[in-house]
Steps between C-alpha positions, in 0.01 A plus 500: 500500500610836517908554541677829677728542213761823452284650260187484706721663764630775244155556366428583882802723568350785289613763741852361540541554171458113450785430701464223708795464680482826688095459585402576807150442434293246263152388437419205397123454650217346251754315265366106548845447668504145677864521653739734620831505307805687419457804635744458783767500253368768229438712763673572799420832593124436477326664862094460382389157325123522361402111469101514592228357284726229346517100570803443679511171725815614743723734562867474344783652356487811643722421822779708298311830529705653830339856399141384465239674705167414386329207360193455363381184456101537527249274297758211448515118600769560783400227769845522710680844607870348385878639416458881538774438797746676223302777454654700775299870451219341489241775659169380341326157353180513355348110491095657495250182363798237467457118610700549792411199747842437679429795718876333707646635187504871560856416766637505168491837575684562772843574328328763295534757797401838301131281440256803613212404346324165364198425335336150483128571483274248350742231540370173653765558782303817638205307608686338732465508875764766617645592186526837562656429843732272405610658182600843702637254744742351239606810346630778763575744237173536341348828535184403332329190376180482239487888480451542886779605712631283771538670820729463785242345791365257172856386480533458893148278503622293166781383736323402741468094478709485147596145527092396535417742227701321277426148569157611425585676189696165371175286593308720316748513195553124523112462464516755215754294263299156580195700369635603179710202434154266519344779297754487230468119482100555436576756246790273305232197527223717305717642270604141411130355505408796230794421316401145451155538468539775234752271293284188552188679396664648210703234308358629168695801425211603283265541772713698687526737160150524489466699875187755491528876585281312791752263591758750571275777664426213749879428534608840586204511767600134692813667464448824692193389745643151620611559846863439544753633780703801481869353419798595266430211320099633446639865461738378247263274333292813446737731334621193234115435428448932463815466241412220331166690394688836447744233239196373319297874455802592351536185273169562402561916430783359268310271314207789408717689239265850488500583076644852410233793459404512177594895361466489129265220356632284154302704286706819655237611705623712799318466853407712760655367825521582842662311720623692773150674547574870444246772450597700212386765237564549158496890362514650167643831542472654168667850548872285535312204241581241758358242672567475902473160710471569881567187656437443850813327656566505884664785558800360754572277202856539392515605085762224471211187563357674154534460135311715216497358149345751292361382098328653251145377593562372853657577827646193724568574877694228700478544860666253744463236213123581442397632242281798351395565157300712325380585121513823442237706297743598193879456379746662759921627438678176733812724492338835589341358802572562847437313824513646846348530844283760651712719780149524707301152425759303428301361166709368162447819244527345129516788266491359076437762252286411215688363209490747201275407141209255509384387856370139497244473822511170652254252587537622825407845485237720628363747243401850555117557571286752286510741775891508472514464118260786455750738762789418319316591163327835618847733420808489347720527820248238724795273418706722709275563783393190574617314834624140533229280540544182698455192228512202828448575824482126640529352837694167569232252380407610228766342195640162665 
């Protein structure tokens, strides 16, 4: 069960500065709340409450919120309109698919004299004979009910024959309650019968350990395709069965400890890896005797989510966590080389000049053809005139 505690509230209050006692404004939809509670006292000055798409069972505690103007209540388990006489600026109440079958409730409302508009669609209540009649009966100062405006000869025909309207609204709403009460009964029966036959039929705990992949696939269908009627208590029943699931996926997540990457194998073997899935390209440029890395990172990304570990005979990129790594075709400086990102493409440059003396080529790298080995040999200054020439030019899946 889901509590409204202070620092739910502050967490909320984002654009007061997280200062709750000054709010005039607070959401609060979506949470799993099941009951309404101190926010009358935390806060005072509050004029919009968002409260839809929660499981709330009545409304309370928020008879202490003189400056409150709209309430939204939608998608709850509300089955009585009840103590919103305090709410004195009161202008609009939103109870839209609710479990409102007391339609006599709504002269609750009658104190809240700012009440303009009201909303109580796909509530039990509006199929009703009358209800629309009798509710802008009730309730002089509505301006407009369900989304449609109520106008002024409406109004005049609603009070027409009140007193009859309402005997047959509280015939209708007595027949109602007698209909879910017996319906309720069935439902507590069953759920008893199931629990008895389920611990009669399963005495040995071992049997019950030894449930198929089957077993529960059939489970989870009874549960969703046997017919049942639309109640709090079903709705509620729903959302506990939804997070017991959620509570054993996440059990099970635990449990599967994923093993680190292997980067560097226990004979000191280092591994290509790729695990964000970058395209990239390797370059020798030999006029600056240096070796360039263009890796393709997403160019919004901000420079602080990466980390460039540069060594002698590999280059390790972390990017949010995941990790790319590369051998490199001979022994780079570390400390002479520089990282940045392209102005235009938004790509990580890695510049590492060539370390000076005896270059020791890797397992890893790509040797020159004959056609290259021959251009560099033809003259004495080919060294010189010769253009980078891309070493890797790999898309995503091609190193894991």
């Amino acid at each position: 069960m889901v509590h409204i505690t202070e620092d739910l509230i502050r967490r909320r209050a984002e654009h007061n500065e997280c200062e709750i006692f000054s709010l005039e404004e607070v959401s609060l939809h979506q949470q799993d709340i099941e009951r309404i509670e101190h926010i009358e006292r935390w806060c005072r000055d509050l004029k919009i409450l968002y409260l839809q798409n929660n499981l709330i069972p009545r409304i309370e505690n928020v008879g202490r919120l003189k400056k409150l103007e709209y309430l939204n209540l939608a998608l709850n388990n509300i089955e009585v309109i009840e103590n919103l006489q305090g709410c004195e600026n009161l202008q609009k109440l939103d109870l839209t698919v609710n479990f409102v079958g007391r339609l006599s409730s709504v002269e609750s409302l009658k104190e809240n004299i700012h009440l303009r508009q009201l909303f109580l669609v796909g509530n039990p209540c509006t199929l009703f004979e009358g209800y629309r009649k009798y509710v802008v009966a009730t309730l002089p100062q509505l301006k407009c009910l369900d989304g449609t405006e109520v106008t002024r000869s409406e109004r005049i025909a609603a009070n027409q024959g009140l007193e009859e309207l309402r005997m047959r609204v509280l015939e209708q709403e007595d027949h109602y309650l007698r209909k879910t009460a017996h319906e309720k009964e069935e439902e507590e029966a069953k759920r008893k019968q199931a629990e008895e036959s389920g611990s009669s039929a399963g005495d040995s705990e071992e049997k019950q350990e030894q449930l198929t992949e089957l077993e529960e696939e059939r489970r989870e269908k009874e549960f969703w395709h046997t017919p049942c009627p639309f109640t709090p208590e079903s709705r509620l029943e729903a959302h506990r069965h939804l997070e017991a699931k959620r509570r054993a996926k996440e059990t099970g997540n635990e449990k599967k400890v994923k093993p680190p990457r292997t980067l560097i194998t226990a004979d000191g073997r280092v591994l290509n890896v790729n695990e964000p899935k970058l395209d990239f390209s390797l370059m020798e440029d030999d006029n600056n005797s240096r070796i360039v890395l263009d890796l393709a990172v997403y160019r919004h990304m901000d420079t602080s989510l990466m980390d460039v570990d540069v060594q002698p005979t590999y280059v390790k990129v972390a990017i949010k966590g995941k990790i790319f790594q590369l051998v490199l075709p001979a022994e780079v400086k570390p400390d002479s080389s520089t990282a940045q990102r392209s102005q235009t493409t938004g790509h990580l440059l890695l510049h590492m000049p060539r370390a000076q003396g005896e270059i020791k080529v890797t397992k890893a790298a790509i040797h020159p053809s004959k056609d290259d080995r021959r251009r560099r040999g033809s003259s004495p200054d080919s060294k010189k005139r010769y253009t980078p020439k891309i070493l890797y030019a790999m898309k995503t899946n091609e190193i894991t």
